[in-house]
Every structure is written in C-alpha cells, then in structure tokens.
N, C-alpha and C positions, 0 to 999 in steps of 0.2 A: 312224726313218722312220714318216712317221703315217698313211699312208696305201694303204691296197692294193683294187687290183679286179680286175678279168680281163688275164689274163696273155696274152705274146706280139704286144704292138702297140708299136713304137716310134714316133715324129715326134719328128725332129729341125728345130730352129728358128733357125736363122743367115745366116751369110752366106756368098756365093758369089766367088771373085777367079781372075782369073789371075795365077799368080806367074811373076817373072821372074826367074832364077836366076841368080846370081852365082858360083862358085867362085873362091877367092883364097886364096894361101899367107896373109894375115891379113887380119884387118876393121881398115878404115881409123880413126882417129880422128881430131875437127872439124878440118875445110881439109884434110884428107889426102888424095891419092888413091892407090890401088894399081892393078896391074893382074892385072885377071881372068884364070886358067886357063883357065875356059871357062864355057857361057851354053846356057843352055835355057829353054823354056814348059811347066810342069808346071801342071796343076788346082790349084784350092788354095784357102782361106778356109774360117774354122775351123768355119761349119756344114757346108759338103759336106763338109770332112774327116772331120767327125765322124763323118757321115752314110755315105761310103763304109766309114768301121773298121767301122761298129756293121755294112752292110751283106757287109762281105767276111768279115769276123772271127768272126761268130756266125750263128745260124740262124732271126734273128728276122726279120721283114717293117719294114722301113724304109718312112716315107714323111719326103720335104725340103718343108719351107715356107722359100722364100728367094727371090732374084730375083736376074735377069740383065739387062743393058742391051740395045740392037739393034742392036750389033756382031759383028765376025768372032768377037771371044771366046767370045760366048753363043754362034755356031754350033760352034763346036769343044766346049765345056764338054758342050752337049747331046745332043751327038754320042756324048761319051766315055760322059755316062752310062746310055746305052740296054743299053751292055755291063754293067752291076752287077744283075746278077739279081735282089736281094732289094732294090733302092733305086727306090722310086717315086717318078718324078720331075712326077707330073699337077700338085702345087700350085706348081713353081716362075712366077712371074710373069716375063714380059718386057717391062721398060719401054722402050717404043720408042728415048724420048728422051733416055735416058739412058748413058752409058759403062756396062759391065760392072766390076766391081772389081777394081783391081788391086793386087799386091803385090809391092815388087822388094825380093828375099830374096838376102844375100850371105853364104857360108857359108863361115867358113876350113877349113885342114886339118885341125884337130883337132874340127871337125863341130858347132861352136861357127855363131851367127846374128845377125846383125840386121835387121831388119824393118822397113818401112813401108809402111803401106797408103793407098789412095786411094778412098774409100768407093763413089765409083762406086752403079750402083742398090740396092747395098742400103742405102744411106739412105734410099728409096721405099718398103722395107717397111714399110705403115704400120700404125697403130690399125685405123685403117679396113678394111682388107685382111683383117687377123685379127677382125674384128666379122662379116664378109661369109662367112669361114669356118664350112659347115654345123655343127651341134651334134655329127652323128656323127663327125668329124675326132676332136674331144676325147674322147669319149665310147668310143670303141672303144682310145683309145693310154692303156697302163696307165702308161709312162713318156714324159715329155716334157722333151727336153734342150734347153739353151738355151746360146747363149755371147752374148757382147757385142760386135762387130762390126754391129751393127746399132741400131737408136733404142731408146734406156731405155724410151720408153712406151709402143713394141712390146710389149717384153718381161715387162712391166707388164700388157698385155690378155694379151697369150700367160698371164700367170701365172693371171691371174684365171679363164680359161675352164679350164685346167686343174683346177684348184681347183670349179671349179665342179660337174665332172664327175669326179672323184676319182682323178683323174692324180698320177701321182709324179713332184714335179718336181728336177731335177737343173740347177742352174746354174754353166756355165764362166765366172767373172767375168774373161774373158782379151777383150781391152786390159781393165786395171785402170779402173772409171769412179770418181772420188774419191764420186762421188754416189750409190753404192751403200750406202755407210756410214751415210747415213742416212735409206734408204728402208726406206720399210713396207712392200714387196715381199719383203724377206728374212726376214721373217716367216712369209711363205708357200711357202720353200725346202727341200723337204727333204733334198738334198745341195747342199752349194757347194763347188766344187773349185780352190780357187786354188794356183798354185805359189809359190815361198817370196816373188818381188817381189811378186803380187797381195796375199798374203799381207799383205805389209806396208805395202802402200799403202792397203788397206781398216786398219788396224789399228795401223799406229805401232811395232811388235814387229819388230825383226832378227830374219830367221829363218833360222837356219845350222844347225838341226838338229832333233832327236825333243823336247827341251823347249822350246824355243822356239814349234816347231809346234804345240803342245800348248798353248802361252798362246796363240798367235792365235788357234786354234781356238775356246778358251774364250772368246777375246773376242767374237768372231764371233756365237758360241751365245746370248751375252749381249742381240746384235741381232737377236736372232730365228731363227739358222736351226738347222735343227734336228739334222743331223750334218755335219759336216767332214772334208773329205779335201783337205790339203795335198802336192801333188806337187812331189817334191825331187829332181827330176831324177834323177844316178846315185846317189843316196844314197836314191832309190825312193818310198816315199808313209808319211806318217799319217795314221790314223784316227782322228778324234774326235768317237766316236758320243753319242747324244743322254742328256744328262744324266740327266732323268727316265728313261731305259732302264729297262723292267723284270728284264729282266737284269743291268741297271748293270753292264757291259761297261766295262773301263779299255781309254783308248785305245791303240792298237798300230800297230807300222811292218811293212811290207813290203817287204822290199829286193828288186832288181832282179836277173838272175841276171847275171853277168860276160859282154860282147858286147864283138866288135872297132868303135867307132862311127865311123858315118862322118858322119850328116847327123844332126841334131835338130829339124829342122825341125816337122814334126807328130807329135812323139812325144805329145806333152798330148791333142791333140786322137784321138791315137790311142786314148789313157786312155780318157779321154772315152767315147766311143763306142763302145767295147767294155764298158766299165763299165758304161752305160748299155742298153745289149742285153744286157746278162748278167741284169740285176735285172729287165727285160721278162722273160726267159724263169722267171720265176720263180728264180734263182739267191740264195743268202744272198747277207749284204752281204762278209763275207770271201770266199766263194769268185769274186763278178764283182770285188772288187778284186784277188786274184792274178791271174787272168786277164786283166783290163786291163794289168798292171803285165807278165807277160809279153808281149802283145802291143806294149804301147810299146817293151819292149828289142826283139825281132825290129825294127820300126819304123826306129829309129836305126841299125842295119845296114844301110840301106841309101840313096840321095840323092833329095830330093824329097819332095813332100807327100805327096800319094793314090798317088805311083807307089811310094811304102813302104811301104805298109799291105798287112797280111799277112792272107792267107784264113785260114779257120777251118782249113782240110787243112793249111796249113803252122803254125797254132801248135799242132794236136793232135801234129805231127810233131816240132815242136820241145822241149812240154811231157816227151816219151816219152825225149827227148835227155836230160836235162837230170835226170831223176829217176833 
C-alpha cells in the first residue's frame, strides 16, 4: 500500500438496490422453474452493503456516495438508513426520474445464490457528480472503497480525486467488468479484492485454491495494482501483498473460522467493508484482513444483505468465542 494520511474517515462509493429475496430448496437451471419457500425486501447493493459493514462493524465515520431513484424503494432504503449511526447518508443523490436499483436474489438451502441486477439510478452516478464533489469529501477520507455496480468512468474520476488527495484506494471489481483488465486505473489501486470467479475473468487463471490465487494475484500486480486480496469463500482469503514490499512479505491465507451457513448473500461485500474500516482506523493490513474475514463468517449465519451484517459488539463477542 503506497499510500497513507490522516486516519479514521472512510467514503464508501457504489451502488444502492432493493433486493428481492427468493428462498428455494434449489436454484433453478435455464427454463427451470422451482418454487419458492418464501419472499422478502431486504436493503441491498454492494456499495450500501459495504457501506453499512464498514458502518455497524467498526468504529470508523462512514460517509455513502451513491444514488436512489424516486420511488417507494428510495423511501424505505432512506428511511432504514437514518437508524446506522456511523453511516452518513448527506451525499446519496435522488434521481427523480429514475427506478431505484434492484436485485432479485434466490437463495437455496445450503445458502448457496444467484443474482441479477437491474441497474436502475445507479447508472446516473455520473463523472459529472463526482467532479461537483467539494475537495474536502476526498481530502478528509484516508480510505476510499469502491465496487463495480456502477459506470467504469465514475469509478475512474472517483479514482483520480482520490489520488489526488492521497486516499487509499480499495477496489471490489464485483460484477467482474472484462474492461478492467486493461485499464489504466488499476494502476492506481492499491487493494483489489476479487473473489476466485472475478479473479479469473480479469486473468484467465482457474482459481480453486492458495496457488492458483497467488498466480492471479501476480498477474493482476503485473497490471498495476499494487496488493491483492482474493476471497475464497469458505476456504477464506489470500494475500498478495506488493511485490516491491520492503518487508517483501510472502503472500498468506486466512481461513474462516467453522459457522453453521445459512445465506451468502453479502458476505464479500461484508469483507469489504470492514476491511476497509479497519485500514481507516489505522489497523495493519493482517490485523483488518482477520477481522473482515471474521465478520464475513458471522455474516453468512444469518439470511439477507445489510439485515446480516454484524455490529462491532457482536464480532468483539464472537472473536472472545472463538479464541
């Protein structure tokens, strides 16, 4: 990581959906249909998810850059997040004209998903919007997290203003965009956090394990970014920090601690953001990667996006378990 300033500001930068929740003893395959156990509207899109981990999870100040449409969804979504203490919600945008985002999310018994989104206003987060953003935004957040649910050339000024004001920047390349691979933006990354499919649709590398992650990573590094953290679901995370290291650090796995699962929904984005609040509050890069990787397993116990994300009182209660 090549970069550090004043500690303790996060701004988290994505997108915002309602999901629509599916339950089914399995996930259907093409022209299938099954029938659902049962149906609910949870919060959800992987920047407010992020956004609420980093906000429930740790004891940093959250601020969300993302946007809602001017439907019943943005009134509920806004509603909910008045209740996140640490999550400022002053820069979310409401495009009139536009649906809110949504995601209908089907989830078998064994807590296994699949996904699809319908981009709704956060397509509307544009250049423009992050150009209109005052200097102190960037300028006070030591870290700035990004995922990909929203326009590449967003994410591209996001990067720059960052950069510009000597922000550490953290990228969820989650939907995988092929056109990631050969942007000059990951040049200016200084974590990317793909799980093992991002993993290998930026890079070509099956990745089923600790060396395989370890070639993607290297290849990644190769384009510029400058450490790697591949998330392996229950097989937990790698690290593959930055070559030039002056430490020259070999890279290392963190395994997850053993949880009964029921839902997987936002466990990455739980990563994510607690990951990311950990290195805000000044934290090493091993100590906020345990910590995220506990807070994902709590996560996964239990069903839905943001309604699984664990406070900081329950993962200090859990870490106590566990030791």
């Amino acid at each position: 990581m090549n970069r550090v300033k004043q500690l303790g500001k996060l701004l988290v930068v994505g997108s915002i959906n309602m999901d629509l929740v599916f339950q089914t003893k399995q996930l259907p395959g093409p022209g299938e249909t099954v029938i659902g156990s049962s149906f609910c509207q949870i919060n959800g899109g992987k920047g407010a998810n992020q956004a609420v981990a980093a906000a429930r999870g740790s004891n940093v100040p959250v601020k969300l850059l993302a946007a809602v449409g001017g439907d019943a969804y943005a009134t509920s979504i806004m509603e909910s997040f008045k209740l996140e203490s640490r999550l400022g919600i002053e820069l979310i945008q409401q495009i009139a004209d536009a649906p809110t985002g949504v995601a209908v999310i089907m989830v078998d018994d064994d807590g296994e998903n699949m996904i699809c989104v319908a981009a709704g206003a956060n397509e509307r987060l544009s250049v423009e919007l992050v150009r209109d953003m005052p200097n102190q935004l960037f300028q006070q957040a030591s870290v700035v997290l990004l995922s990909a649910e929203i326009p590449l050339s967003t994410i591209r000024e996001v990067i720059v203003r960052t950069v510009e004001f000597g922000g550490l920047v953290i990228l969820n390349p989650a939907p995988a965009l092929h056109e990631l691979r050969n942007d000059v933006l990951l040049a200016d990354v200084d974590i990317l956090t793909p799980n093992e499919h991002e993993a290998r649709m930026l890079t070509g590398i099956e990745v089923t394990g600790f060396g395989s992650a370890v070639e993607a990573g290297r290849c990644l590094q190769e384009l510029g970014v400058t450490t790697v953290i591949v998330t392996l679901g229950p097989q937990g995370v790698v690290v593959v920090p930055c070559i030039d290291s002056i430490e020259n650090v070999a890279p290392w796995a963190v395994s997850p601690p053993k949880v009964q699962v029921a839902d997987t929904t936002a466990a990455g984005d739980c990563f994510n953001g607690i990951l990311a609040a950990e290195l805000a509050l000044g934290k090493s890069l091993s100590k906020a990667v345990e910590f995220a990787v506990m807070g994902a397993s709590v996560s996964v116990t239990r069903a839905g996006a943001q309604s699984s994300l664990p406070t900081v009182e329950e993962l200090e209660s859990f870490s106590s378990s566990i030791d």
